[in-house]
C-alpha positions as CSV (number, residue, x, y, z in Angstrom):
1,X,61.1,-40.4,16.3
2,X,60.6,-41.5,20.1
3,X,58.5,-38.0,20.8
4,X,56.4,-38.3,17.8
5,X,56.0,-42.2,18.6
6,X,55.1,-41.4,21.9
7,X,52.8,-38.0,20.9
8,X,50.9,-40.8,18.9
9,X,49.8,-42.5,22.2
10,X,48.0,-38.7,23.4
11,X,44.6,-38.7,23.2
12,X,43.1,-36.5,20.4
13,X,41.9,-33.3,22.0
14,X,44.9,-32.9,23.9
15,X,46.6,-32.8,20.7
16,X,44.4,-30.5,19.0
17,X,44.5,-28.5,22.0
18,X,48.2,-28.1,22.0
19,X,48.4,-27.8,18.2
20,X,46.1,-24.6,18.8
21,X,48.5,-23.0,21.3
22,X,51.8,-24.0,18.9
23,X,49.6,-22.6,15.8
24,X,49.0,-18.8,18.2
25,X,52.9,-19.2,19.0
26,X,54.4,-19.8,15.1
27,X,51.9,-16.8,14.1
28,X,53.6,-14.4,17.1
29,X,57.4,-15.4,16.2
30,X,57.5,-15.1,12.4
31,X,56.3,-12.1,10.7
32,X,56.6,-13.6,7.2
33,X,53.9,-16.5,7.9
34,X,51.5,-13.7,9.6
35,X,51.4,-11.4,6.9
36,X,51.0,-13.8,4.2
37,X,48.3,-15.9,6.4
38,X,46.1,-12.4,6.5
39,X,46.9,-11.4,2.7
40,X,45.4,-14.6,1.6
41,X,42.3,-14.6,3.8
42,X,41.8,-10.8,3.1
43,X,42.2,-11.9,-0.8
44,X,39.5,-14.7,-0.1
45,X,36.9,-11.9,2.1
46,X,37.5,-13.8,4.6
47,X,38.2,-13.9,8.8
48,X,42.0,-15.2,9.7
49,X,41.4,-15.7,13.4
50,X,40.1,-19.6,13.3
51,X,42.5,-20.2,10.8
52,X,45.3,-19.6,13.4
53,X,44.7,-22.1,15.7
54,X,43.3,-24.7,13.0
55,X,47.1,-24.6,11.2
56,X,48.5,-26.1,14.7
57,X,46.1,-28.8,14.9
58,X,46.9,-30.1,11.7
59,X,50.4,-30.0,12.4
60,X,50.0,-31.6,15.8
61,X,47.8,-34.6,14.8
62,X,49.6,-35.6,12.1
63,X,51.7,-38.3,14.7
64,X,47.9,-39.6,15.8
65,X,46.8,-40.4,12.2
66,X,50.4,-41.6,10.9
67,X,52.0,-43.4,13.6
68,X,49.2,-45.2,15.7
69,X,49.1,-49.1,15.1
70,X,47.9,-50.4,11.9
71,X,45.4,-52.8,13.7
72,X,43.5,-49.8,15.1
73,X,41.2,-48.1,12.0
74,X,39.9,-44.5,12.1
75,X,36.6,-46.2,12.8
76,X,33.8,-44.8,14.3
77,X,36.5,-41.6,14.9
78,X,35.0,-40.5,11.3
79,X,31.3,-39.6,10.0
80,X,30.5,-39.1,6.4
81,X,28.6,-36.6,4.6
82,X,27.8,-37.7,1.3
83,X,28.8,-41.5,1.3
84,X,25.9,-42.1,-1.2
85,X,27.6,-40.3,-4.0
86,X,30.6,-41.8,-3.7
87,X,29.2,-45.2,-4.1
88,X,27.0,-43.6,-7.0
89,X,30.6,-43.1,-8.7
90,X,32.4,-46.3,-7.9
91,X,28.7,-47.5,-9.9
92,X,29.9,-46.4,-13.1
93,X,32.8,-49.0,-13.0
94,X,35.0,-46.3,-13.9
95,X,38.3,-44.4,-12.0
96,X,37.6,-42.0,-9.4
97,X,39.3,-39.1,-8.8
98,X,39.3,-37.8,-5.7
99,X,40.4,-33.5,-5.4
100,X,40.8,-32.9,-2.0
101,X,42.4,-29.3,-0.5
102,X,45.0,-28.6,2.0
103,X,42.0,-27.9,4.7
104,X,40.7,-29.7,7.7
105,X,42.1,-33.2,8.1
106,X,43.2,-34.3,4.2
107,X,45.1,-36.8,6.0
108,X,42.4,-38.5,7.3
109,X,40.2,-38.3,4.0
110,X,41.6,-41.0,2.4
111,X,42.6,-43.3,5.4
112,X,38.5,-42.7,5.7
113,X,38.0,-44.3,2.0
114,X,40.3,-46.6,1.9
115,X,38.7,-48.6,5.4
116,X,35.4,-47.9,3.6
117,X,35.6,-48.6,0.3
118,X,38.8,-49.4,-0.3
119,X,38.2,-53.5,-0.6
120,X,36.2,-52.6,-3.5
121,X,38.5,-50.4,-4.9
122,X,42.1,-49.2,-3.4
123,X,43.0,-45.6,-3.3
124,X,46.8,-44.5,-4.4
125,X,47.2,-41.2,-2.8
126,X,50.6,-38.3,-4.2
127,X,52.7,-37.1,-2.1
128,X,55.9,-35.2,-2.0
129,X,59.1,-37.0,-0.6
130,X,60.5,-34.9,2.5
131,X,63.8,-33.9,1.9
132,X,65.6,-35.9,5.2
133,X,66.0,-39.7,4.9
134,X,64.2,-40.2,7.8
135,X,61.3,-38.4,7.4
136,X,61.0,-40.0,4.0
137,X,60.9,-42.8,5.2
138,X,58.3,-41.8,7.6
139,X,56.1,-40.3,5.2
140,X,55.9,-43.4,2.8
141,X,55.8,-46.1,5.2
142,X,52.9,-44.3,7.4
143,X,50.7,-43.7,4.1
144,X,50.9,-47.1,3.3
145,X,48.4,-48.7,4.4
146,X,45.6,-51.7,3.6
147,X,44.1,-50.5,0.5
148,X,45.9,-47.1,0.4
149,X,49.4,-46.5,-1.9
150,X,51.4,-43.8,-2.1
151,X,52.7,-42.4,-5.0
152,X,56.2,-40.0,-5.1
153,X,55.4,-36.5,-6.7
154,X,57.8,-37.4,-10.0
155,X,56.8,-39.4,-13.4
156,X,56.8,-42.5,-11.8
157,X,54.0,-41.3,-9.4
158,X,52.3,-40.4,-12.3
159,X,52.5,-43.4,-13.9
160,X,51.5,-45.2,-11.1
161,X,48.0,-43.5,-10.7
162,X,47.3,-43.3,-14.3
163,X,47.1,-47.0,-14.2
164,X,45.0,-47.3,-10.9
165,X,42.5,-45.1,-12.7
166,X,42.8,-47.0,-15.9
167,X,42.0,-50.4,-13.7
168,X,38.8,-48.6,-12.0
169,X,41.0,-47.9,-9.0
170,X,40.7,-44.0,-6.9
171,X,43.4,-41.6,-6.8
172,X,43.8,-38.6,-4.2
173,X,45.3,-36.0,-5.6
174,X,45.6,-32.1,-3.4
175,X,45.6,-29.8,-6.4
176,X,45.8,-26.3,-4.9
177,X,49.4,-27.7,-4.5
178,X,51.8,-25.7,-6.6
179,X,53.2,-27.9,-9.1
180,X,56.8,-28.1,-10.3
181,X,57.5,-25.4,-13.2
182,X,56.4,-26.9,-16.3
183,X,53.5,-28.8,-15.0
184,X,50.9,-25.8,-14.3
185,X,49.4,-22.9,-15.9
186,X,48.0,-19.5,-14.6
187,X,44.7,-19.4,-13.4
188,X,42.8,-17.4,-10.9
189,X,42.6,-18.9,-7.6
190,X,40.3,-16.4,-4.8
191,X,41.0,-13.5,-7.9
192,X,44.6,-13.6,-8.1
193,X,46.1,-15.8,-10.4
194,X,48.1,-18.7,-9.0
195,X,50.6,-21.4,-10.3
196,X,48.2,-24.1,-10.8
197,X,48.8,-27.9,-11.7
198,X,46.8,-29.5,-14.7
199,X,47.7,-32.9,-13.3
200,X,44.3,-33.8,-12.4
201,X,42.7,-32.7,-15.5
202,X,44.8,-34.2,-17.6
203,X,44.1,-37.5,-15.6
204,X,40.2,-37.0,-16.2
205,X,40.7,-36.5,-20.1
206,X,43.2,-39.2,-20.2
207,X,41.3,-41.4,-18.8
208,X,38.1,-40.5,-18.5
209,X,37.8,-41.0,-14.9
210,X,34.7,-39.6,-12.4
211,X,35.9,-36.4,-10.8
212,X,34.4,-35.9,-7.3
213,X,35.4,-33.6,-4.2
214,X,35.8,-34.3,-0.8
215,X,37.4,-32.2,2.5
216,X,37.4,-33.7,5.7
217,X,36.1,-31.2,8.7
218,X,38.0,-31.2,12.1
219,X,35.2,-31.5,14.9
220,X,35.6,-29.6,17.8
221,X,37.9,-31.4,21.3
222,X,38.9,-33.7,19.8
223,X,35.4,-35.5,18.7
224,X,37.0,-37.0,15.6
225,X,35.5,-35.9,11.6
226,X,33.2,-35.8,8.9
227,X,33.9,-36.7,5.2
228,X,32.1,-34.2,3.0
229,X,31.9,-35.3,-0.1
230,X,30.8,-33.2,-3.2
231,X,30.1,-33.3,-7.0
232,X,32.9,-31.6,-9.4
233,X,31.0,-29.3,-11.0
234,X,32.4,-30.2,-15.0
235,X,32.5,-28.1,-17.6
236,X,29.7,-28.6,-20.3
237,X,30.6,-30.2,-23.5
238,X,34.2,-31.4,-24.2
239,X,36.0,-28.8,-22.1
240,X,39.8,-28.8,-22.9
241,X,42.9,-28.4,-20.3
242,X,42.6,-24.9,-19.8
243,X,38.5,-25.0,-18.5
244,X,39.3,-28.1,-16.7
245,X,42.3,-26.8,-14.9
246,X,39.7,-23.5,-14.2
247,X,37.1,-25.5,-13.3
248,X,39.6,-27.7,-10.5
249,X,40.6,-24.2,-9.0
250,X,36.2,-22.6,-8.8
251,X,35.6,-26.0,-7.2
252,X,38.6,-25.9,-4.6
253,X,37.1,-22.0,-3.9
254,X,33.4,-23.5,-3.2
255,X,34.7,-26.3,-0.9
256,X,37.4,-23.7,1.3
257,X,34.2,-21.3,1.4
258,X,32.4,-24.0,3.5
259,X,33.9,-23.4,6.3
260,X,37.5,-21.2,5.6
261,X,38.5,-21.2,9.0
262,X,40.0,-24.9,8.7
263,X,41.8,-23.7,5.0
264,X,45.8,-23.5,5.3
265,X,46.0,-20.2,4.7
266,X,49.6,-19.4,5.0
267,X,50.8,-21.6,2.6
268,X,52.6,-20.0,-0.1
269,X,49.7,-20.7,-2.5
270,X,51.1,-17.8,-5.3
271,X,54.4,-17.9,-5.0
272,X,56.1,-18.6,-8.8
273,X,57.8,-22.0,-9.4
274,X,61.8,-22.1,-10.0
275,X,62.1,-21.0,-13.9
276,X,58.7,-20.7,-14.7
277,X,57.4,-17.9,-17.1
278,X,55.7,-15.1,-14.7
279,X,51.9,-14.3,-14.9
280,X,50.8,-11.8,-17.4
């Protein structure tokens, strides 16, 4: 706790600049996390070089976003691309849903709504409990902050952001995160089918909430980020789980296509959850 306390005080680039040298360094010592890393870009058609370096930076300036004081917002540190549609969406007096993938700085996404809009209405973000006490710990009380709740990855999280969206709140939700068996279905994901979670879909037809997408780009030493936010392409007509759940995973592609190089590439994005049936 004191080092990442006191790693929180660094200024950003050094951070990102370390992160990049730590990213180069877990590539070089463990085979298992380079071959997979390269498997899933080469599956995607795309370079694995950038993504190296960017997997270290997120790792690194996770204490800078969690741990600095409450008083002192992300501020002019983020830029948005596509503020108008977001406010376009909060219009409609319905929930928003907010799909956001494990690239660039999802951290920062929704610290970036919640100090925007988050007074009109607050986001409640998912996460999944670390295993150590202390970390736990960590994790929830750093996510909670004005205007922004966290929700544990179990039923009661669930609960929780059904009724935000139900009251015209936003929920965050990462959904090329593989779900617990039980809670997913097969679908293709960059042409290989992947373990995929229906949790958000079943949150828009349950509650007829406004699907959007954002992903929050890393700038270069240090100079803070950009929002980007994009429309979820929906299905036409009354689309059930199974196009919705496609849909989620087509619209994850188009945003990690943007700009790959800041995609987390070696997580285990196909690997088969404990007891659940194998893809055909």
């Amino acid at each position: 706790m004191f080092l990442l306390r006191w790693m929180s005080r660094w200024p950003l680039w050094l951070l990102h600049g370390l992160g990049a040298v730590a990213g180069w360094v877990a590539f070089a010592l463990s085979p298992s996390y380079r071959s997979r890393l390269r498997a899933h870009t080469r599956l995607a058609g795309v370079p694995w070089v950038g993504a190296v370096a960017s997997a270290g930076r997120m790792l690194f300036e996770i204490p800078w976003l969690w741990l600095r004081p409450r008083t002192q917002p992300l501020g002019d540190w983020v830029h948005w691309d596509g503020a108008e549609k977001v406010e376009a969406a909060l219009a409609q007096g319905r929930g928003l849903l907010i799909l956001t993938p494990h690239m660039g700085c999802f951290e920062a996404a929704a610290q970036a709504y919640a100090e925007r809009f988050g007074a009109q209405r607050p986001i409640t973000v998912m996460f999944r409990p670390a295993r150590k006490p202390w970390l736990r710990e960590l994790v929830a009380a750093s996510r909670d902050r004005e205007h922004l709740a966290a929700a544990p990855a179990a039923l009661a999280g669930i609960r929780q952001m059904l009724r935000a969206l139900k009251k015209g709140e936003a929920v965050g939700v990462l959904p090329d995160q593989v779900p617990p068996e039980g809670m997913g279905q097969w679908q293709p994901f960059f042409g290989q089918t992947a373990y995929t979670m229906t949790l958000a879909a079943r949150l828009i037809q349950q509650t007829a909430c406004v699907p959007i997408l954002f992903w929050c780009e890393r700038l270069r030493w240090g100079r803070g980020f950009v929002v980007h936010v994009r429309d979820f392409p929906l299905p036409a007509g009354e689309p059930d789980l199974d196009a919705l759940t496609l849909a989620t995973n087509r619209a994850m592609e188009l945003l990690i296509r943007e700009m790959p190089s800041q995609y987390l590439w070696g997580y285990n994005r196909y690997k088969a959850p404990r007891s659940a049936e194998p893809s055909a």
